[in-house]
C-alpha positions as CSV (number, residue, x, y, z in Angstrom):
1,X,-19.3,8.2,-3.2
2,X,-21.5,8.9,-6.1
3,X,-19.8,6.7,-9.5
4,X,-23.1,8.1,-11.8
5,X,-20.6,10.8,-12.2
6,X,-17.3,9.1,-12.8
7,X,-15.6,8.3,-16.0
8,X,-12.7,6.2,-15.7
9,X,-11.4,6.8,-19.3
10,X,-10.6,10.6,-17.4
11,X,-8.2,9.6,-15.0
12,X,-5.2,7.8,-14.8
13,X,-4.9,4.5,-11.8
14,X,-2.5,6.8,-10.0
15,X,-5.2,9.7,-10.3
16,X,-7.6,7.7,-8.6
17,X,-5.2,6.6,-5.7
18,X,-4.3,10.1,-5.1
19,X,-8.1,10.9,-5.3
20,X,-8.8,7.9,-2.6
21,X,-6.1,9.2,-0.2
22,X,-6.8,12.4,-0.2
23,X,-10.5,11.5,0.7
24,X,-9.5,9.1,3.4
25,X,-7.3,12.0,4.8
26,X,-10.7,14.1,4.9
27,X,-12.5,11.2,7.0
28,X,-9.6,11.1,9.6
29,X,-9.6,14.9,9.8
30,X,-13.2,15.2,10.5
31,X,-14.1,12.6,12.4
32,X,-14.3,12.9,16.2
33,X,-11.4,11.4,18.7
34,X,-13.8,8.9,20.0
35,X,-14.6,7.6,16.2
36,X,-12.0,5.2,15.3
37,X,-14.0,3.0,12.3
38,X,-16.0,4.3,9.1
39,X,-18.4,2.7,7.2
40,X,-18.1,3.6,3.3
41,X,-21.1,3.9,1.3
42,X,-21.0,3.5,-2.3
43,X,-23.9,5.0,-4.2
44,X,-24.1,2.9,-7.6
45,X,-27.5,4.8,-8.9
46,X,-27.2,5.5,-12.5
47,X,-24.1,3.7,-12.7
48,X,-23.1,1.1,-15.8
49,X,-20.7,-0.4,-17.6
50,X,-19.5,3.1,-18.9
51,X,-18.1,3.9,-15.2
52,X,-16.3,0.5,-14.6
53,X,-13.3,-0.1,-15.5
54,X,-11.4,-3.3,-13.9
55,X,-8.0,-1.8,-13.8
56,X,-9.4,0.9,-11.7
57,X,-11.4,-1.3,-9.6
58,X,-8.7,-3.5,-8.5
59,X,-6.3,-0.4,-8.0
60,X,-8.8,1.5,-5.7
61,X,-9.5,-2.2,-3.6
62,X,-5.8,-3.0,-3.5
63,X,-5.5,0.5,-1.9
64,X,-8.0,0.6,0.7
65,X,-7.2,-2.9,1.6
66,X,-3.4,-2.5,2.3
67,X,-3.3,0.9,3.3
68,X,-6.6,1.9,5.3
69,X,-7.8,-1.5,5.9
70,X,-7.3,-0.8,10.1
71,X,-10.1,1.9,10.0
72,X,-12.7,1.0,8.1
73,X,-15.1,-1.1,9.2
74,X,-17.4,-1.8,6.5
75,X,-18.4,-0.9,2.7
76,X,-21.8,-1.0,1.3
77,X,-23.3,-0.9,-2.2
78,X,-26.5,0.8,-2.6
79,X,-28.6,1.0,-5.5
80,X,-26.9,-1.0,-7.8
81,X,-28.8,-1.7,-10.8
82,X,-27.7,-5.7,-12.6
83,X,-24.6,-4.4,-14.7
84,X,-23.2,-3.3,-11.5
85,X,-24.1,-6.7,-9.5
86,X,-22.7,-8.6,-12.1
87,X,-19.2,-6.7,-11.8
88,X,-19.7,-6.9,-8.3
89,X,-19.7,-10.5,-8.5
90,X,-16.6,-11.1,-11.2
91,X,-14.4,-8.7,-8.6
């Protein structure tokens, strides 16, 4: 996931959960029978305080935790410049 992009002042909370469930219904599509796990990588190049908002944030983690929490297996945050590691650390 690329967040450079994103402008969370564009979409509504339920907008983004829609967004997130249709995405994790593409992963279980495509991946093969014997896969059962994902690893999610977040891509946070280019990314700032313009593309966080908390509301969002908390809506898209209370999401994958409850709802996909058995099949993934891991996120990671790449690239994330010191506005980002200092949300990172508040959430």
């Amino acid at each position: 996931m690329l967040f450079a992009r994103w402008k969370p002042e564009q979409q509504t909370e339920e907008e983004l959960t829609r967004y997130f469930c249709w995405q994790m219904d593409q992963l279980a599509v495509n991946m093969k029978n014997t896969v059962d796990q994902y690893v999610f990588v977040y891509d946070f190049e280019g990314c700032g305080y313009a593309n966080f908002s908390l509301s969002h944030a908390k809506t898209a983690f209370k999401f994958l935790q409850t709802v996909y929490c058995d099949r993934q297996y891991c996120s990671c945050l790449i690239r994330q410049n010191w506005t980002m590691q200092a949300i990172n650390s508040l959430v």
